[in-house]
Every structure is written in structure tokens, then in C-alpha cells.
N, CA, C and O of each residue as an XYZ file, in Angstrom:
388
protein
N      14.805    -27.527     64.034
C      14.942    -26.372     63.205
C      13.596    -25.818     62.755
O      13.311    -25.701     61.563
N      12.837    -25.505     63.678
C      11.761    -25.223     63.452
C      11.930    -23.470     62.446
O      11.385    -23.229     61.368
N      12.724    -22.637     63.149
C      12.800    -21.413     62.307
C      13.249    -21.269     61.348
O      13.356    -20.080     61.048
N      13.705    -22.145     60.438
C      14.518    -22.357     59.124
C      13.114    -22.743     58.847
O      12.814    -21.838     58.068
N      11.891    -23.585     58.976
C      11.547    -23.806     58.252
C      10.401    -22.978     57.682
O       9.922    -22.968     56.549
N       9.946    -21.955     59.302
C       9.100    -20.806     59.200
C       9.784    -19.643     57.924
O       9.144    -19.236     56.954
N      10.971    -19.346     58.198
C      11.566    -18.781     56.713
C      11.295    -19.261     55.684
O      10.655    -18.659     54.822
N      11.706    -20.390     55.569
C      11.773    -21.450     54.445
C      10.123    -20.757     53.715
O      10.090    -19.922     52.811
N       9.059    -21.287     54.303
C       7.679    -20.800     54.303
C       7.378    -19.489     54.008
O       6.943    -19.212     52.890
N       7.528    -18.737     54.752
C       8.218    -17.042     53.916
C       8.660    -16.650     52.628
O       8.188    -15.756     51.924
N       9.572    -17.375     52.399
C      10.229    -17.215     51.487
C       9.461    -17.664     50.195
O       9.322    -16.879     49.257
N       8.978    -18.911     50.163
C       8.335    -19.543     49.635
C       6.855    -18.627     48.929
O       6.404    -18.483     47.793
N       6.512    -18.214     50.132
C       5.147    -17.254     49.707
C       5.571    -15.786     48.994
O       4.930    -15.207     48.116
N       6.626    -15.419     49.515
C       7.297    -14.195     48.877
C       7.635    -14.298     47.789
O       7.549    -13.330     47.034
N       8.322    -15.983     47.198
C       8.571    -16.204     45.835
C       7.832    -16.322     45.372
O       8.019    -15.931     44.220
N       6.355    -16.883     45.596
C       5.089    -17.396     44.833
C       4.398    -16.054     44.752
O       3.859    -15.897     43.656
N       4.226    -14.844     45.747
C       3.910    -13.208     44.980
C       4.648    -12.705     44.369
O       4.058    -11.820     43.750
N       5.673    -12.716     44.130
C       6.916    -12.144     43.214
C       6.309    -13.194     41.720
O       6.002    -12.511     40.743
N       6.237    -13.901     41.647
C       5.881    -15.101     40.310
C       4.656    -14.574     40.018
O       4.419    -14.524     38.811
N       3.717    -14.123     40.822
C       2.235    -14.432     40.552
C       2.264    -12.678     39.687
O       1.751    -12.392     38.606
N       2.988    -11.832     40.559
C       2.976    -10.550     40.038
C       3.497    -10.235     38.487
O       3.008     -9.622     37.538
N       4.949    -11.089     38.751
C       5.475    -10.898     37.313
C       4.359    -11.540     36.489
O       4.137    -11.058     35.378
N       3.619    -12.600     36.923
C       2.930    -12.855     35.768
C       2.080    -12.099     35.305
O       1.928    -11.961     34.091
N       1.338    -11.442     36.249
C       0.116    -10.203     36.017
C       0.723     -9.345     35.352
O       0.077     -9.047     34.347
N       2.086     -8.568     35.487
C       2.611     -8.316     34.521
C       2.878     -8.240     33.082
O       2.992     -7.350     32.240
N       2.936     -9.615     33.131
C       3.578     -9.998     31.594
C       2.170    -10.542     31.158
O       2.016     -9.959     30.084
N       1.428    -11.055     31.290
C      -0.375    -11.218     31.166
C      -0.556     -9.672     30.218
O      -0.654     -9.612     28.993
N      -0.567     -8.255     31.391
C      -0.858     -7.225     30.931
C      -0.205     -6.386     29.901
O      -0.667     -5.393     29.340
N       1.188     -7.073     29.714
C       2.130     -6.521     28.337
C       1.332     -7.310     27.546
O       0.674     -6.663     26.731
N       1.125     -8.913     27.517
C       0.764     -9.358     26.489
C       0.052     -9.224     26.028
O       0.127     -9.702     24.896
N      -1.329     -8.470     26.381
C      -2.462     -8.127     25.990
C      -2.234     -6.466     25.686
O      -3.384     -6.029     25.681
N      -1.466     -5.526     25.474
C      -1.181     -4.406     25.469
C      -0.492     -4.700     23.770
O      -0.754     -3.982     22.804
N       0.536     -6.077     23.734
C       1.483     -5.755     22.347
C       0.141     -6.813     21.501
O       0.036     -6.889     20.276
N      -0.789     -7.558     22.521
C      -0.942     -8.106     21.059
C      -2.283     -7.154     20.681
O      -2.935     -7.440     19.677
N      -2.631     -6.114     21.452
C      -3.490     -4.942     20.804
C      -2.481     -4.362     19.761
O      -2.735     -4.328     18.556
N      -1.541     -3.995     20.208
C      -0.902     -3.210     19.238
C      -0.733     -3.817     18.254
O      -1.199     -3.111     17.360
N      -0.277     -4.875     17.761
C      -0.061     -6.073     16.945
C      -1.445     -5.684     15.571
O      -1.508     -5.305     14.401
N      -2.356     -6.094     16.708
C      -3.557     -5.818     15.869
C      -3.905     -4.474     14.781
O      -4.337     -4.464     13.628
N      -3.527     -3.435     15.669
C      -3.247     -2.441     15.163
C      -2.735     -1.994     14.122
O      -3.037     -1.048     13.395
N      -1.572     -3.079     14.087
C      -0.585     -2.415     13.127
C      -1.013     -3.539     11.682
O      -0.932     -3.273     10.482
N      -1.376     -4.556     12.210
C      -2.062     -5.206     10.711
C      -3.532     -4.633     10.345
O      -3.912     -4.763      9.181
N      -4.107     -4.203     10.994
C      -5.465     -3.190     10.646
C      -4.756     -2.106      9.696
O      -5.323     -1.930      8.618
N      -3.675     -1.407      9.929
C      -3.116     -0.787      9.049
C      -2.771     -0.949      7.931
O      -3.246     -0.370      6.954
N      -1.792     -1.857      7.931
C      -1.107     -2.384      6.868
C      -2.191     -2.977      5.671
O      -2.135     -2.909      4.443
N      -3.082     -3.516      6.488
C      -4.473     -4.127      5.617
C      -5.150     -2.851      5.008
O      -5.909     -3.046      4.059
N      -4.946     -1.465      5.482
C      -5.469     -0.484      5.075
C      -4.665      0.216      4.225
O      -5.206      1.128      3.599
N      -2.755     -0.121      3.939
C      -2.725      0.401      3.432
C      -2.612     -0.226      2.034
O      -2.596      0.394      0.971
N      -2.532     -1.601      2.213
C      -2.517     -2.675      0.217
C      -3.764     -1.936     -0.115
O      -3.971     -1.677     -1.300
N      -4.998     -1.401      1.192
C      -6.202     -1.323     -0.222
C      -5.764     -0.179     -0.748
O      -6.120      0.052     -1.904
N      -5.104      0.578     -0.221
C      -5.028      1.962     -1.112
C      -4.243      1.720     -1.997
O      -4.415      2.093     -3.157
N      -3.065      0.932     -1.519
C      -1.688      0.245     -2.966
C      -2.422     -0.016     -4.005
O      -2.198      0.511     -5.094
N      -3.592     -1.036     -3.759
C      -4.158     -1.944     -4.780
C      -5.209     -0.845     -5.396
O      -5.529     -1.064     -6.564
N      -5.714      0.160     -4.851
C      -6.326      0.679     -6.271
C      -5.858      1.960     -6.426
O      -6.513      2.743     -7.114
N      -4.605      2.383     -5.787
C      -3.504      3.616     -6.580
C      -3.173      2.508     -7.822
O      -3.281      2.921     -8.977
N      -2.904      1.572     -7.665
C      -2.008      0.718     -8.994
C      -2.972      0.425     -9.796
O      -2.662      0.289    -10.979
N      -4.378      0.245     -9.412
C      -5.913      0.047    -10.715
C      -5.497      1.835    -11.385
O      -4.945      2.115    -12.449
N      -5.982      2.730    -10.352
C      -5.683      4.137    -11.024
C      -4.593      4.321    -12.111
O      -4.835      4.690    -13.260
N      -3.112      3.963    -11.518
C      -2.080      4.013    -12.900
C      -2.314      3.432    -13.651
O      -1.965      3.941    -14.716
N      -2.865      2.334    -13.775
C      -3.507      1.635    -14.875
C      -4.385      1.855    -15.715
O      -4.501      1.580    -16.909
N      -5.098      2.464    -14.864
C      -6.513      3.527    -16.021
C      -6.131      4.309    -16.643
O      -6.381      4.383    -17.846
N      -5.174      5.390    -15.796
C      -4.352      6.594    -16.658
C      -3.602      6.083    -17.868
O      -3.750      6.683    -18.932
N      -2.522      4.642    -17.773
C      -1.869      4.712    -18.441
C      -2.503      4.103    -20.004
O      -2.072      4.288    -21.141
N      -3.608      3.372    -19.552
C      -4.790      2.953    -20.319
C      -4.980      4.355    -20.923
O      -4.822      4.107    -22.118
N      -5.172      5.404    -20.855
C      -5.557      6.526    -21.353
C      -4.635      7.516    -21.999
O      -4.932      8.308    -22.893
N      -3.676      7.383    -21.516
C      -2.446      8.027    -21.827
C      -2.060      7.114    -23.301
O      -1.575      7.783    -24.213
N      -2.217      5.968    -23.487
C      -1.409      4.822    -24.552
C      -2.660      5.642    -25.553
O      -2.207      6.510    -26.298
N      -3.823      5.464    -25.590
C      -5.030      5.828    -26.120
C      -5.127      7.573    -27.185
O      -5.611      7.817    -28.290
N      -4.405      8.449    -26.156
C      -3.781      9.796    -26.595
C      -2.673      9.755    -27.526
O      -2.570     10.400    -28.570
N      -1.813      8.882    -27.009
C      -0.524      8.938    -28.117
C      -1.152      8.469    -29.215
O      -1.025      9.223    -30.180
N      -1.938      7.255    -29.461
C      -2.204      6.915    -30.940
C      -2.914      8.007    -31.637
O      -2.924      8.109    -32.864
N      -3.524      8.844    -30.805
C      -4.410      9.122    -31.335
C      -3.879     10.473    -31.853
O      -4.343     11.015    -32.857
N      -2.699     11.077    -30.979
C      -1.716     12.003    -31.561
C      -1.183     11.491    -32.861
O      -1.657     11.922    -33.912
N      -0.434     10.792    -32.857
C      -0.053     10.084    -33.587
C      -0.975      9.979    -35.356
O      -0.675     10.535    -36.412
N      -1.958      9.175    -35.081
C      -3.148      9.644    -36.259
C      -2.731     11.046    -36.235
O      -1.597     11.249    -36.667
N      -3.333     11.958    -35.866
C      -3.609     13.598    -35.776
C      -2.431     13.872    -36.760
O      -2.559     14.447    -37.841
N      -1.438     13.458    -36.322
C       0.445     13.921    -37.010
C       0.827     13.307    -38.517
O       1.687     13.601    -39.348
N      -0.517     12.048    -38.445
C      -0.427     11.977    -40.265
C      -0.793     12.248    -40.528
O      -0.294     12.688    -41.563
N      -2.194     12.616    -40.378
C      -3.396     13.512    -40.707
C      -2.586     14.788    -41.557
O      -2.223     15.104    -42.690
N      -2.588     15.124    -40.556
C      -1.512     17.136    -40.695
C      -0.769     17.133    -41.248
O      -0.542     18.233    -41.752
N       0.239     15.957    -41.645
C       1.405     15.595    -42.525
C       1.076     15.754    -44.327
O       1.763     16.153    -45.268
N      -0.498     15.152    -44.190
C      -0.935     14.611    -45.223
C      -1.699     16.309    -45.813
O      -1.340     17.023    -46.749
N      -2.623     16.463    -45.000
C      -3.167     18.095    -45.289
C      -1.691     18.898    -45.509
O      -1.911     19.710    -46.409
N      -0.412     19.008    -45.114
C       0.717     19.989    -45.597
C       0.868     19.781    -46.623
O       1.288     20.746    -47.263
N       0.649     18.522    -47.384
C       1.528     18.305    -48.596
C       0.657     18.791    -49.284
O       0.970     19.686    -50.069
N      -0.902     18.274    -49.180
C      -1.985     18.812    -49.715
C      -2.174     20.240    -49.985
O      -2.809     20.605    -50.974
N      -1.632     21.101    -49.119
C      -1.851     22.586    -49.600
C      -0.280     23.178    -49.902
O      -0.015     24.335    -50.228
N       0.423     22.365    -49.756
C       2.025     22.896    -50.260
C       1.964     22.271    -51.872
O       3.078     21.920    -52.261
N       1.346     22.162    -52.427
C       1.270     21.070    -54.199
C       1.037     22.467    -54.749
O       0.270     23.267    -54.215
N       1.715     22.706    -55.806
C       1.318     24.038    -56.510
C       0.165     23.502    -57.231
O       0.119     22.322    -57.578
N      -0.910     24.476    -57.498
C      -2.620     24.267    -57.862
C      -2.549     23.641    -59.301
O      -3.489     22.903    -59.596
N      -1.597     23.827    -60.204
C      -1.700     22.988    -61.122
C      -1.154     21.451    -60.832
O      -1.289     20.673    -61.776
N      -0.600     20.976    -59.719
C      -0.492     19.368    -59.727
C      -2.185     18.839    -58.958
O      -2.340     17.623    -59.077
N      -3.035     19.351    -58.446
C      -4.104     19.232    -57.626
C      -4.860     18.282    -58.323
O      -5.037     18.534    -59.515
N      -5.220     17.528    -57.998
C      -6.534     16.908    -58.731
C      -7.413     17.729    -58.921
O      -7.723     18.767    -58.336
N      -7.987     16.962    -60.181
C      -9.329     17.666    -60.531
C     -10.496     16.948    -60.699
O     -10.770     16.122    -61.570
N     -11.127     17.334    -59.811
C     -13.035     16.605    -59.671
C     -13.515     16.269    -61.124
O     -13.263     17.053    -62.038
N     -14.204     15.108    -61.340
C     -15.098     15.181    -62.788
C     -16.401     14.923    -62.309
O     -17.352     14.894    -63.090
């Protein structure tokens, strides 16, 4: 059976380029997703830094914003205190010595 085995041999080499190809293949995906891969954590790493100091920023604002209300706040007793002060008819007023 010599021609069974010349096939046999054929076949053999046809399966071993079919293997060798898929592998070049899948070699060249793998190096294609794990670029992309990379990619996409280069991103993601790009976008916590912006997370991480949008969230320092709300923090400054709100640091500033808390800072305004008190300070409204003062202002609104302040003004509370000057109304009563000029609503007192002039004879309850203190008088300087």
C-alpha cells in the first residue's frame, strides 16, 4: 500500500499548513486584541484622572459654596439687626455719653 501512504503524507503536510496558518492567524488576532486591550486601559486610566480631579473640583466648589452660605447667613443677621435698629422710634435709641 504504498499509495495510501503517499496520501497519508499529503494529507499530513496539508494538515500541518492548515495548523501552521491558523496559527499565524490567531498569533495576528492576538496581537491586534491585545493592542486594543491596551488601548482601552490607556483610556480608562485617562479617564479616573479626569474623575479624580472633576471630584477634587466639586470639592473646592462645594468648599466654597458651604463658605458663602455662612457668610450669607452672617449678612441676614447683620440686616436683621440694622432693621430693628432703624425701625425703633428715635426716642427708644440709645444715647451716647
Amino acid at each position: 500500500m504504498p499509495g495510501t501512504s503517499r496520501v497519508e503524507a499529503r494529507w499530513k503536510v496539508r494538515k500541518a499548513y492548515e495548523v501552521a496558518r491558523e496559527c499565524e492567524v490567531l498569533k495576528t488576532r492576538l496581537a491586534c486584541l491585545s493592542t486594543e486591550m491596551q488601548h482601552k486601559q490607556d483610556y480608562a486610566g485617562r479617564l479616573e484622572l479626569v474623575v479624580r480631579e472633576r471630584n477634587q473640583r466639586i470639592d473646592y466648589l462645594i468648599g466654597i459654596i458651604d463658605q458663602l452660605r455662612q457668610q450669607n447667613r452672617q449678612l441676614d443677621t447683620e440686616a436683621e439687626r440694622l432693621v430693628e435698629m432703624v425701625a425703633r422710634p428715635v426716642n427708644e435709641l440709645p444715647i451716647p455719653k
